[in-house]
PQR file with spaces between the fields and no chain letter, atoms N, CA, C, O and H, PARSE charges and radii, in Angstrom:
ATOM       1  N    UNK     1     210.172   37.095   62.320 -0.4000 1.5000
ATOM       2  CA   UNK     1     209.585   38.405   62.213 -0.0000 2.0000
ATOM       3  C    UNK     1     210.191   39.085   60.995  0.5500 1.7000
ATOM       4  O    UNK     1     211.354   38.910   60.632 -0.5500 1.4000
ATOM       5  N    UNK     2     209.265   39.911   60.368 -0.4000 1.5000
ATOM       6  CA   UNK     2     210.148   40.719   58.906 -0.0000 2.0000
ATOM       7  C    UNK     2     209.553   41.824   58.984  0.5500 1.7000
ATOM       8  O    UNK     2     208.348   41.879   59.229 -0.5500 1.4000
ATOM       9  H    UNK     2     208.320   40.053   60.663  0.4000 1.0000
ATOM      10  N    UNK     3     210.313   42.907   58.785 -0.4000 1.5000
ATOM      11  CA   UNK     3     209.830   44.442   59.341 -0.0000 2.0000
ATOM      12  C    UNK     3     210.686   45.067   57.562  0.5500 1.7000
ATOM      13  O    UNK     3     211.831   44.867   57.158 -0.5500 1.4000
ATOM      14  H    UNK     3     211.292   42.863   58.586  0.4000 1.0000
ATOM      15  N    UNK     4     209.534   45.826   56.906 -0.4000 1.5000
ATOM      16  CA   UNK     4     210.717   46.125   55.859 -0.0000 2.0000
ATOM      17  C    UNK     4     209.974   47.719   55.492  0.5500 1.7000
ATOM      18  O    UNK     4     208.813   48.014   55.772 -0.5500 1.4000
ATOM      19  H    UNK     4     208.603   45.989   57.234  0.4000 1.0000
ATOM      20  N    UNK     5     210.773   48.435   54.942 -0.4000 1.5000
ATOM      21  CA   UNK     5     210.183   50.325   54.517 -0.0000 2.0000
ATOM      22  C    UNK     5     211.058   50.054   53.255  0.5500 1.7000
ATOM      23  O    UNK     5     211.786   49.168   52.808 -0.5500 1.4000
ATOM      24  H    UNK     5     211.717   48.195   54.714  0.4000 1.0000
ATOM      25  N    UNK     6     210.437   51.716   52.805 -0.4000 1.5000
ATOM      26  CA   UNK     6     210.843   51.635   51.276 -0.0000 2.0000
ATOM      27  C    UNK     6     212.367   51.961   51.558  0.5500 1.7000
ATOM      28  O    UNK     6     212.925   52.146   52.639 -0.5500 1.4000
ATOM      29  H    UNK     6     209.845   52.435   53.169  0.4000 1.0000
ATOM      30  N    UNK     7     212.901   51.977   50.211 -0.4000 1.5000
ATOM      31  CA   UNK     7     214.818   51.916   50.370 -0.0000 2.0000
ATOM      32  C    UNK     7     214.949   53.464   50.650  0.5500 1.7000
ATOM      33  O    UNK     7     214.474   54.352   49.942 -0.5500 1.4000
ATOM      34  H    UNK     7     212.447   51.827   49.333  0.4000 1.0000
ATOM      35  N    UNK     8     215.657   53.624   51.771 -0.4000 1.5000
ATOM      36  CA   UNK     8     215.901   54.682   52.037 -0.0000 2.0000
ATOM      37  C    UNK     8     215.149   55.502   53.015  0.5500 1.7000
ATOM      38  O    UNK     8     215.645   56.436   53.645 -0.5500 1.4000
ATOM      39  H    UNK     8     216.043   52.903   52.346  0.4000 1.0000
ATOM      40  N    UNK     9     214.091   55.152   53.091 -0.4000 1.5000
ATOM      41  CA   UNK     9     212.899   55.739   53.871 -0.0000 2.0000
ATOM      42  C    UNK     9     213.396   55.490   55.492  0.5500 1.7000
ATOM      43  O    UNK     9     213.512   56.432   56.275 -0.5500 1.4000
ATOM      44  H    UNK     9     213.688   54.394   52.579  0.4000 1.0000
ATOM      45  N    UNK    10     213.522   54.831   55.665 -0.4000 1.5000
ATOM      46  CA   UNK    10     213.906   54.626   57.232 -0.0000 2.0000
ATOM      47  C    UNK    10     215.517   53.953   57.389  0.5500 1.7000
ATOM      48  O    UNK    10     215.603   52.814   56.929 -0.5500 1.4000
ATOM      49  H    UNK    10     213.428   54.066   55.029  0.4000 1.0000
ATOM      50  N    UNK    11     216.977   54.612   58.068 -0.4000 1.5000
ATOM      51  CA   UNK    11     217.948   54.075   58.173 -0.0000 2.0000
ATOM      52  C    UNK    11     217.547   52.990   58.470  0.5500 1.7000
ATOM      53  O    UNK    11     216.370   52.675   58.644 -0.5500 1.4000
ATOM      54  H    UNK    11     216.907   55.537   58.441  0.4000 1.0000
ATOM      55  N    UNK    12     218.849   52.056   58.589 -0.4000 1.5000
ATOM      56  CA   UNK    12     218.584   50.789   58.314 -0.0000 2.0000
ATOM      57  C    UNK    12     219.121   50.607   60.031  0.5500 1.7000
ATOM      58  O    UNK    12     219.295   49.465   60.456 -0.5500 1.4000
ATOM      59  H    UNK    12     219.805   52.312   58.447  0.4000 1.0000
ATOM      60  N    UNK    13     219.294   51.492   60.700 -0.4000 1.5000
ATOM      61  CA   UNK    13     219.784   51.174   62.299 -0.0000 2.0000
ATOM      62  C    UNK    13     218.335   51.212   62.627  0.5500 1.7000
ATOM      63  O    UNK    13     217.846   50.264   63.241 -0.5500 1.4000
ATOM      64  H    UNK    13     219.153   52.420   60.355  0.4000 1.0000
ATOM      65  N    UNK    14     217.627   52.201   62.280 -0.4000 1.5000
ATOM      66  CA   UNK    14     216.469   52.466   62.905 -0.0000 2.0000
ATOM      67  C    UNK    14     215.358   51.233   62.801  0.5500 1.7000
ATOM      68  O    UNK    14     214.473   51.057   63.638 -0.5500 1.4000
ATOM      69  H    UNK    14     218.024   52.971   61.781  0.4000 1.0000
ATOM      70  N    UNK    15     215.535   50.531   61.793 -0.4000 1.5000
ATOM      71  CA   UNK    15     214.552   49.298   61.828 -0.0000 2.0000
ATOM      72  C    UNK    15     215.293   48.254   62.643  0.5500 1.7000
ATOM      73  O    UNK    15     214.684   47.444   63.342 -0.5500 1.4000
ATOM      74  H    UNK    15     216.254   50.674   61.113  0.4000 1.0000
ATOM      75  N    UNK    16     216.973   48.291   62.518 -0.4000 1.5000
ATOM      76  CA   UNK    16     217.547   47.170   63.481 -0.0000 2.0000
ATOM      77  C    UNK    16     217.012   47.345   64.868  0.5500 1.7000
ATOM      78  O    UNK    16     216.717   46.389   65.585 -0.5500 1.4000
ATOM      79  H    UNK    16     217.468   48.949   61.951  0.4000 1.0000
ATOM      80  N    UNK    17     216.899   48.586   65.218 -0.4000 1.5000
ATOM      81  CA   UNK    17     216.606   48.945   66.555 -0.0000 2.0000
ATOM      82  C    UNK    17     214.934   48.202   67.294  0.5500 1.7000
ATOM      83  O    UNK    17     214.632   47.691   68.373 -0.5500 1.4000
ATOM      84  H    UNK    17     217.139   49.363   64.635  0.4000 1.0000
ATOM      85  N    UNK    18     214.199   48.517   66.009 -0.4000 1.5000
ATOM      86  CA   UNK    18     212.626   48.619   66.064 -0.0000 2.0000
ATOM      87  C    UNK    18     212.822   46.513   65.989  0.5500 1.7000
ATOM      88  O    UNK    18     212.079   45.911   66.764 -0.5500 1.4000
ATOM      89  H    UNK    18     214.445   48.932   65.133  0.4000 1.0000
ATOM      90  N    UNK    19     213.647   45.763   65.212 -0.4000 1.5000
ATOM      91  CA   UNK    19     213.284   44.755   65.414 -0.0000 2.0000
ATOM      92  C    UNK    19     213.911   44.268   66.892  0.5500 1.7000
ATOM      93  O    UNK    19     213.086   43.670   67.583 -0.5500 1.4000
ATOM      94  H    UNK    19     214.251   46.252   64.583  0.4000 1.0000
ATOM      95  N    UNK    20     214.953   44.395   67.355 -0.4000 1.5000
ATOM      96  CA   UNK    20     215.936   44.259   68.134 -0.0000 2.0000
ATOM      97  C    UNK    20     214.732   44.414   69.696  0.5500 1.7000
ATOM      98  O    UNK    20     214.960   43.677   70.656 -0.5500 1.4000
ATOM      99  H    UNK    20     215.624   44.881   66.794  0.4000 1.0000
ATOM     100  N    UNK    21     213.706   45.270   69.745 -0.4000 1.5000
ATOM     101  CA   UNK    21     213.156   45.947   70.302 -0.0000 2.0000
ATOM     102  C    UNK    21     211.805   45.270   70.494  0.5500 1.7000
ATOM     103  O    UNK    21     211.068   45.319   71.478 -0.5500 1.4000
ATOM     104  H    UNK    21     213.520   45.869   68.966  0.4000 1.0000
ATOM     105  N    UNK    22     211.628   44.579   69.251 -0.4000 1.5000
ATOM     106  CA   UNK    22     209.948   43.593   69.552 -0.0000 2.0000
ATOM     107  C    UNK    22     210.242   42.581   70.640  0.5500 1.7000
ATOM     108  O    UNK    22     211.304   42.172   71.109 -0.5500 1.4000
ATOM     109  H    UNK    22     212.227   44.539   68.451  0.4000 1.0000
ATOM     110  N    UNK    23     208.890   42.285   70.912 -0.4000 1.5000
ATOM     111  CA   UNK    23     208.545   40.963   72.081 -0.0000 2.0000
ATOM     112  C    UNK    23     207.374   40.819   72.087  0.5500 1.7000
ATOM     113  O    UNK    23     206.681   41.694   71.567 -0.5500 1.4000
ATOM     114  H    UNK    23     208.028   42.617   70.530  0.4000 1.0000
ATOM     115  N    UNK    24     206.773   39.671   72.675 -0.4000 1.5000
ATOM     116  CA   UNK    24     205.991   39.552   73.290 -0.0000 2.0000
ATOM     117  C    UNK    24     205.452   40.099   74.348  0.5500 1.7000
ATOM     118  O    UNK    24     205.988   40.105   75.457 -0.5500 1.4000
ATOM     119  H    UNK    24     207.336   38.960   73.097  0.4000 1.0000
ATOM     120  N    UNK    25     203.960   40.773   73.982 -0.4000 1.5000
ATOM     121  CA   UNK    25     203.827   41.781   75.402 -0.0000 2.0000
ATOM     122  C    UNK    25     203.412   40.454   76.382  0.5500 1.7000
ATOM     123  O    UNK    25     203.072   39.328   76.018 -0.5500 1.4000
ATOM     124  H    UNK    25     203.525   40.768   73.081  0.4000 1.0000
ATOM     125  N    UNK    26     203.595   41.107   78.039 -0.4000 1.5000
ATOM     126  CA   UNK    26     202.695   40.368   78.862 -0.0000 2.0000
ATOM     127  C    UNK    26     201.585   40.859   79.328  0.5500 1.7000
ATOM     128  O    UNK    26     201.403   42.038   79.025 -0.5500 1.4000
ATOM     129  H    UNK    26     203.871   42.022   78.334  0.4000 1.0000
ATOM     130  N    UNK    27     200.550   40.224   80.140 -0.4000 1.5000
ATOM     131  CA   UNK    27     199.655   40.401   80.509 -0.0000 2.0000
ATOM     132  C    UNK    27     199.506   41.812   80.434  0.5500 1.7000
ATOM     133  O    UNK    27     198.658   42.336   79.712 -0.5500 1.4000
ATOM     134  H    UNK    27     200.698   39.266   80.386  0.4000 1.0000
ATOM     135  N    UNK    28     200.294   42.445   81.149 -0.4000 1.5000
ATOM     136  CA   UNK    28     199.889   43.839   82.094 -0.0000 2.0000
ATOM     137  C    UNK    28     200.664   45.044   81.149  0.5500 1.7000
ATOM     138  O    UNK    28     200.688   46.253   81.377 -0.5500 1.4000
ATOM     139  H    UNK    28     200.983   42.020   81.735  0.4000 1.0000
ATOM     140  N    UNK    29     201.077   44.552   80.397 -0.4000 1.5000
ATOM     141  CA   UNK    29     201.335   45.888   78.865 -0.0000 2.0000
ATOM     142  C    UNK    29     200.070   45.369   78.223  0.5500 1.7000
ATOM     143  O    UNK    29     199.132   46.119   78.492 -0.5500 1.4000
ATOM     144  H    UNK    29     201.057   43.569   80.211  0.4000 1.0000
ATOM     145  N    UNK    30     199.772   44.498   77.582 -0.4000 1.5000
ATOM     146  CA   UNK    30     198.761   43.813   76.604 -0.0000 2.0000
ATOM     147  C    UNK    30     197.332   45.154   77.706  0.5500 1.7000
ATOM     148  O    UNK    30     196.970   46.288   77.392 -0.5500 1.4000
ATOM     149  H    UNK    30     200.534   43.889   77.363  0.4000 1.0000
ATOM     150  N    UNK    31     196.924   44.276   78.963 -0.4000 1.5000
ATOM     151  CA   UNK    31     195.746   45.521   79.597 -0.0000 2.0000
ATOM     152  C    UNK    31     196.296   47.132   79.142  0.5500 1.7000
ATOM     153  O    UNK    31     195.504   47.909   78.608 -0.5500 1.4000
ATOM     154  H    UNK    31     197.219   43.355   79.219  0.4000 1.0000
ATOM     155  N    UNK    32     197.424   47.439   79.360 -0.4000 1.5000
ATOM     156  CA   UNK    32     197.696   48.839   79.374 -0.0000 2.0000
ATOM     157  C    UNK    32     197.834   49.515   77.670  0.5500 1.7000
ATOM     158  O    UNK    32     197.892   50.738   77.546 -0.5500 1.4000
ATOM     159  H    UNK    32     198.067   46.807   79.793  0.4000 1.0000
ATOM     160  N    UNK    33     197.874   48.694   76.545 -0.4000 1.5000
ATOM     161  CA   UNK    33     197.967   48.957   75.414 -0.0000 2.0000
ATOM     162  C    UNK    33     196.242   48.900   74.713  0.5500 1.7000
ATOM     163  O    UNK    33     195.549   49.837   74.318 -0.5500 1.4000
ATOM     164  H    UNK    33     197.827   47.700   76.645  0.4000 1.0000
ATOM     165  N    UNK    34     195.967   47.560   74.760 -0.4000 1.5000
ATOM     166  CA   UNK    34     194.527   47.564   74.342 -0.0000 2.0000
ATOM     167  C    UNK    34     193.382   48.455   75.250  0.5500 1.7000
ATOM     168  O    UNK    34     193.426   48.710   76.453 -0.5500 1.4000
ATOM     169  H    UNK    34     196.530   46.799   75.081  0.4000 1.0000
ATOM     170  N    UNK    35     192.281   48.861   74.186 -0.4000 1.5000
ATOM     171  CA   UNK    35     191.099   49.193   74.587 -0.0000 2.0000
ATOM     172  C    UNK    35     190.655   48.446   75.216  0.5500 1.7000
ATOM     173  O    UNK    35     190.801   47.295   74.804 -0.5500 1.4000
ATOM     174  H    UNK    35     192.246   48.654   73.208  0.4000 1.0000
ATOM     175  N    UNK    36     189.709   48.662   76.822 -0.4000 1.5000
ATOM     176  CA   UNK    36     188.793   47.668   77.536 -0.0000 2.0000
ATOM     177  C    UNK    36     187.849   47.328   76.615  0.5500 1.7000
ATOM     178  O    UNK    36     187.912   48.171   75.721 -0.5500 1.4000
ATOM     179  H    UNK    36     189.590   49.597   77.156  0.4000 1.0000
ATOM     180  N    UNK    37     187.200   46.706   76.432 -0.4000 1.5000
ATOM     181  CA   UNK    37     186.534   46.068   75.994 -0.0000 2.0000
ATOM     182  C    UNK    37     185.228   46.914   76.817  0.5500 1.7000
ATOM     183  O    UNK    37     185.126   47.232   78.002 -0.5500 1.4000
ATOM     184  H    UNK    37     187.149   46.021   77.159  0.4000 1.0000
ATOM     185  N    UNK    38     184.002   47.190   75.280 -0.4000 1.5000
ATOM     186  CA   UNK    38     182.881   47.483   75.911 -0.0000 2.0000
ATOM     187  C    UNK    38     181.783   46.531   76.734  0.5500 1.7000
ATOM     188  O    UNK    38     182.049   45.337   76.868 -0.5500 1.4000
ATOM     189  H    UNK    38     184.085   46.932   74.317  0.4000 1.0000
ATOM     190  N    UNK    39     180.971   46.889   77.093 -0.4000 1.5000
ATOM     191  CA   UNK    39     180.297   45.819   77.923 -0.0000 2.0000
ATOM     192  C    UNK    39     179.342   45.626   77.545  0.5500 1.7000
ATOM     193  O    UNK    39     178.650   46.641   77.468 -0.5500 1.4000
ATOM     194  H    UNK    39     180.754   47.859   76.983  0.4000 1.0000
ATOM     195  N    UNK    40     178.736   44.443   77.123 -0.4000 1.5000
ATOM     196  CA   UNK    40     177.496   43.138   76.579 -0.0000 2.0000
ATOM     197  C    UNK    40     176.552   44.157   77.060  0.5500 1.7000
ATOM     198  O    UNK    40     176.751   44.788   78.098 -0.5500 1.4000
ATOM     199  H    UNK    40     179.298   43.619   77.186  0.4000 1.0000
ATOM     200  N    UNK    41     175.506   44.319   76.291 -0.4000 1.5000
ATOM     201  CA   UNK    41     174.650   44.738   76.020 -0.0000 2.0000
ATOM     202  C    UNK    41     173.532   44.486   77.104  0.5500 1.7000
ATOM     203  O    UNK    41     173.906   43.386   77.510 -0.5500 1.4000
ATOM     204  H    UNK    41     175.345   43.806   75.448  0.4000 1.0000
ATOM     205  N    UNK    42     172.351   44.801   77.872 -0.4000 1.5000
ATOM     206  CA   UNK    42     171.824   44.209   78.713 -0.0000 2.0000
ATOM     207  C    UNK    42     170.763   43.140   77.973  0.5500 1.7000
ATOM     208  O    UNK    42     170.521   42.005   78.384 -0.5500 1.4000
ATOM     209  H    UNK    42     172.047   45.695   77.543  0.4000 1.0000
ATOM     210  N    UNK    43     170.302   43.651   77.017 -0.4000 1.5000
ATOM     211  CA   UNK    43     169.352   43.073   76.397 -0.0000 2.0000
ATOM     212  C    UNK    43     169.602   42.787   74.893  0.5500 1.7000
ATOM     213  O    UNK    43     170.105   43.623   74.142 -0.5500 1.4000
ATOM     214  H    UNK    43     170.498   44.573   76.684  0.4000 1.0000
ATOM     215  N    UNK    44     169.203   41.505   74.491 -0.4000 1.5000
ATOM     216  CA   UNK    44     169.817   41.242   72.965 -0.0000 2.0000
ATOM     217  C    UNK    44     169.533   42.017   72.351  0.5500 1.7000
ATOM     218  O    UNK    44     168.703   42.867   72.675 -0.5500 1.4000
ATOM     219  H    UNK    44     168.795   40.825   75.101  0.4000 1.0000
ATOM     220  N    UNK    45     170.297   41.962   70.961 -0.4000 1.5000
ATOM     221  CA   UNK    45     170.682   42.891   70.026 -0.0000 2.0000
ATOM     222  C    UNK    45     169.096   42.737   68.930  0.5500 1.7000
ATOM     223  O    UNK    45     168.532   41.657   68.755 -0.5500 1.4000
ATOM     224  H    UNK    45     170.971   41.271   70.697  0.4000 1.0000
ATOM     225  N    UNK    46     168.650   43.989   68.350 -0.4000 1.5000
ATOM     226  CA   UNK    46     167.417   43.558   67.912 -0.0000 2.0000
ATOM     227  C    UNK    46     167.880   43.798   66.457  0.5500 1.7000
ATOM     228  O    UNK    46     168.199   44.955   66.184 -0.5500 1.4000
ATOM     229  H    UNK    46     169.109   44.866   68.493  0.4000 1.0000
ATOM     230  N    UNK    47     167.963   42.838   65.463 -0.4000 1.5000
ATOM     231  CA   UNK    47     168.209   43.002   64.031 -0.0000 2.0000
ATOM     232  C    UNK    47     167.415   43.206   63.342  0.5500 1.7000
ATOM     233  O    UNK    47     166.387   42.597   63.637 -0.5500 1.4000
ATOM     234  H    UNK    47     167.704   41.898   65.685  0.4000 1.0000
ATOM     235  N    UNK    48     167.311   44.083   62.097 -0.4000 1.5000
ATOM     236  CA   UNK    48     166.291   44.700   61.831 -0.0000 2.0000
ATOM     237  C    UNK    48     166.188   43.518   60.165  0.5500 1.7000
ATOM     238  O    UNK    48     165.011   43.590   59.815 -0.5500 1.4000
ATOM     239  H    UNK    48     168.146   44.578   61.857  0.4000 1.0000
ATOM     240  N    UNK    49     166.674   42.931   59.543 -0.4000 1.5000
ATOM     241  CA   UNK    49     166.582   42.250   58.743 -0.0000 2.0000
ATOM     242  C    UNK    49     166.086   40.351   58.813  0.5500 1.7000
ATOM     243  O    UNK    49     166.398   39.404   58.091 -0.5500 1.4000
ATOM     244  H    UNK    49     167.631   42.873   59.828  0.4000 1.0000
ATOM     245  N    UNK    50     165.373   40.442   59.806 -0.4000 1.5000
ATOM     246  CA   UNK    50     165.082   38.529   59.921 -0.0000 2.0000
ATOM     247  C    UNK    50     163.446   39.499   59.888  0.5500 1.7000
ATOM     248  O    UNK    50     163.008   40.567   60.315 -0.5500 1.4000
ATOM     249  H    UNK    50     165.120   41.211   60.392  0.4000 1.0000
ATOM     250  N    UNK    51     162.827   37.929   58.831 -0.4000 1.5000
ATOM     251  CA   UNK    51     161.807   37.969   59.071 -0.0000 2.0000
ATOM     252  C    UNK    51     161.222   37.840   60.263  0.5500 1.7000
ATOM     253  O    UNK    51     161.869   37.217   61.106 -0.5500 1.4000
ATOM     254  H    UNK    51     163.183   37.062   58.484  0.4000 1.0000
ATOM     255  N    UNK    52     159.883   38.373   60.652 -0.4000 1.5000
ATOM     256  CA   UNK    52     158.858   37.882   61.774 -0.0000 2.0000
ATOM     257  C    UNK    52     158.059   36.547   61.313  0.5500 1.7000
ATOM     258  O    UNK    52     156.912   36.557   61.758 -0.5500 1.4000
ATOM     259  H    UNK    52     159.357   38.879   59.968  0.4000 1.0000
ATOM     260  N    UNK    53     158.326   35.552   60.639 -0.4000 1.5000
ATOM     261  CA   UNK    53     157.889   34.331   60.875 -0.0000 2.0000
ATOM     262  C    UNK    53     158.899   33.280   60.334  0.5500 1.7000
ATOM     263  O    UNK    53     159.885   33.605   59.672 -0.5500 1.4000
ATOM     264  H    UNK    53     159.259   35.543   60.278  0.4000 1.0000
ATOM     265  N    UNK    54     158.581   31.966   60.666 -0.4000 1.5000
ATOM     266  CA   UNK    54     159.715   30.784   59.972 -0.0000 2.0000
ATOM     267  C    UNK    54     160.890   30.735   61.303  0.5500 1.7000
ATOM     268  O    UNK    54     160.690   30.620   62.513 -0.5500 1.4000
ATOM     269  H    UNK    54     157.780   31.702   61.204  0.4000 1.0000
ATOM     270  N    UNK    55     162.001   30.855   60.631 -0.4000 1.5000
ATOM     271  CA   UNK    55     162.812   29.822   61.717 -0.0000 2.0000
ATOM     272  C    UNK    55     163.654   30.942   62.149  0.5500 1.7000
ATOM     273  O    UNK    55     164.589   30.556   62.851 -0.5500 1.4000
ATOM     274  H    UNK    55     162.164   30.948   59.649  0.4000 1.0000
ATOM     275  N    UNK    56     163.607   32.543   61.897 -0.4000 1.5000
ATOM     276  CA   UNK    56     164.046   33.533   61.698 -0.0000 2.0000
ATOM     277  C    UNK    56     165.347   33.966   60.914  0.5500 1.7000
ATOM     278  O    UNK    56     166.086   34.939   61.060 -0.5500 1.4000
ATOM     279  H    UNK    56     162.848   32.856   61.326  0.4000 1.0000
ATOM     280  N    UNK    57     165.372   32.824   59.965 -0.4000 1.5000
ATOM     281  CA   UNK    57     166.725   33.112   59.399 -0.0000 2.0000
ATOM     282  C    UNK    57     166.766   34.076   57.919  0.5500 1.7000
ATOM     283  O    UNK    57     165.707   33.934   57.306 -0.5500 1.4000
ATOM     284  H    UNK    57     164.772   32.033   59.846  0.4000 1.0000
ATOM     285  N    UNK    58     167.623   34.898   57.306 -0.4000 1.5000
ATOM     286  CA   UNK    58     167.382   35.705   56.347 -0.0000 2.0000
ATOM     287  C    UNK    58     166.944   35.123   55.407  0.5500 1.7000
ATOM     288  O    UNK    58     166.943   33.910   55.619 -0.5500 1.4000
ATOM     289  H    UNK    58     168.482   35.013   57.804  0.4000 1.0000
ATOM     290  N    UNK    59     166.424   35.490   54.107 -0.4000 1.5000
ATOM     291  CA   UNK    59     165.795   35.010   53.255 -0.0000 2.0000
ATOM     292  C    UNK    59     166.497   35.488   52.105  0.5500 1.7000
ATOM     293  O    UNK    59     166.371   36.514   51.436 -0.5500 1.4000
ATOM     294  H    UNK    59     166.424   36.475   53.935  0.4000 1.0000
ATOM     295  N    UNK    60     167.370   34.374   52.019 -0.4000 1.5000
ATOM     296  CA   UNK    60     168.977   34.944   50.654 -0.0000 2.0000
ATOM     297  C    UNK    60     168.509   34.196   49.398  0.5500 1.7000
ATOM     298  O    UNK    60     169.241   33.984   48.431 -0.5500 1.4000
ATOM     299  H    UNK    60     167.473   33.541   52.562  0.4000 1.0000
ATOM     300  N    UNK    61     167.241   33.820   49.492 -0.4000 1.5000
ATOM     301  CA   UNK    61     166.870   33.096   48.008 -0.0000 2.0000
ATOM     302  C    UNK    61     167.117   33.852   46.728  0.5500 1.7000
ATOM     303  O    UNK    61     166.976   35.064   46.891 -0.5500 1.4000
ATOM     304  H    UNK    61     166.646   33.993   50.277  0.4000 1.0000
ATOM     305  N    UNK    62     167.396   33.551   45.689 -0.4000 1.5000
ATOM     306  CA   UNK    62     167.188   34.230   44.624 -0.0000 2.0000
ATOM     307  C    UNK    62     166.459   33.627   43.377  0.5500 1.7000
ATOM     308  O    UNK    62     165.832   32.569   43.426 -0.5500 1.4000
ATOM     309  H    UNK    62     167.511   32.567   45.556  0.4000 1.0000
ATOM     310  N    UNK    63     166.593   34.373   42.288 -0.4000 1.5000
ATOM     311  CA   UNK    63     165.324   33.933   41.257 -0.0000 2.0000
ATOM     312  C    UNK    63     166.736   32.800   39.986  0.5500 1.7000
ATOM     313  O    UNK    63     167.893   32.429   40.187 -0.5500 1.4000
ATOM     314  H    UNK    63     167.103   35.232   42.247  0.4000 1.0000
ATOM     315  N    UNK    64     165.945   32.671   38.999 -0.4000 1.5000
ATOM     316  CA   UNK    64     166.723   31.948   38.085 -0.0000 2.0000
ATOM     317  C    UNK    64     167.471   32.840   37.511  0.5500 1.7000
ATOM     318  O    UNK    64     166.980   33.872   37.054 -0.5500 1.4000
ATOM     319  H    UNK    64     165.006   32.972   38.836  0.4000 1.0000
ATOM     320  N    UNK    65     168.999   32.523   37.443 -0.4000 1.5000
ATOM     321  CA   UNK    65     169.832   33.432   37.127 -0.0000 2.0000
ATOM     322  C    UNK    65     170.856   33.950   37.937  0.5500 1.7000
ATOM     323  O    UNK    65     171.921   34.434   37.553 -0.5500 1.4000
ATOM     324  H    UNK    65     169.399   31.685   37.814  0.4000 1.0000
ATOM     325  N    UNK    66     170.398   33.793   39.238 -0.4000 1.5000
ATOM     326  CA   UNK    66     171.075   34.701   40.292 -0.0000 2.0000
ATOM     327  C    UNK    66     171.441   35.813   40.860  0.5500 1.7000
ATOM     328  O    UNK    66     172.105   35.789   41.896 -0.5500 1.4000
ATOM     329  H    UNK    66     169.532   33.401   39.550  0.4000 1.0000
């Protein structure tokens, strides 16, 4: 792990502390830290850039030149 601030900006106990202090969260900090997760959509997502015919994939062609 490497934790570094500009010289002077933070005592140098205060980052010993902050590394001294990391871990690995578990399960039940990791739920209590992160955002839930929103929930899947009921119905697919409708993209407004695929053509309506062909295999629906975008159409990234370009001319001579690029």
């Amino acid at each position: 792990m490497r934790l570094s601030a500009e010289r002077d900006a933070v005592p140098r106990e205060v980052l010993r502390a902050l590394v001294l202090a990391a871990h690995r969260p578990d399960a039940a900090e990791t739920d209590r830290r992160l955002p839930s997760a929103a929930p899947a959509p009921a119905a697919p997502v409708e993209r407004g850039d695929l053509p309506p015919f062909g295999d629906g994939a975008p159409d990234n062609h370009v001319d001579v030149g690029g």
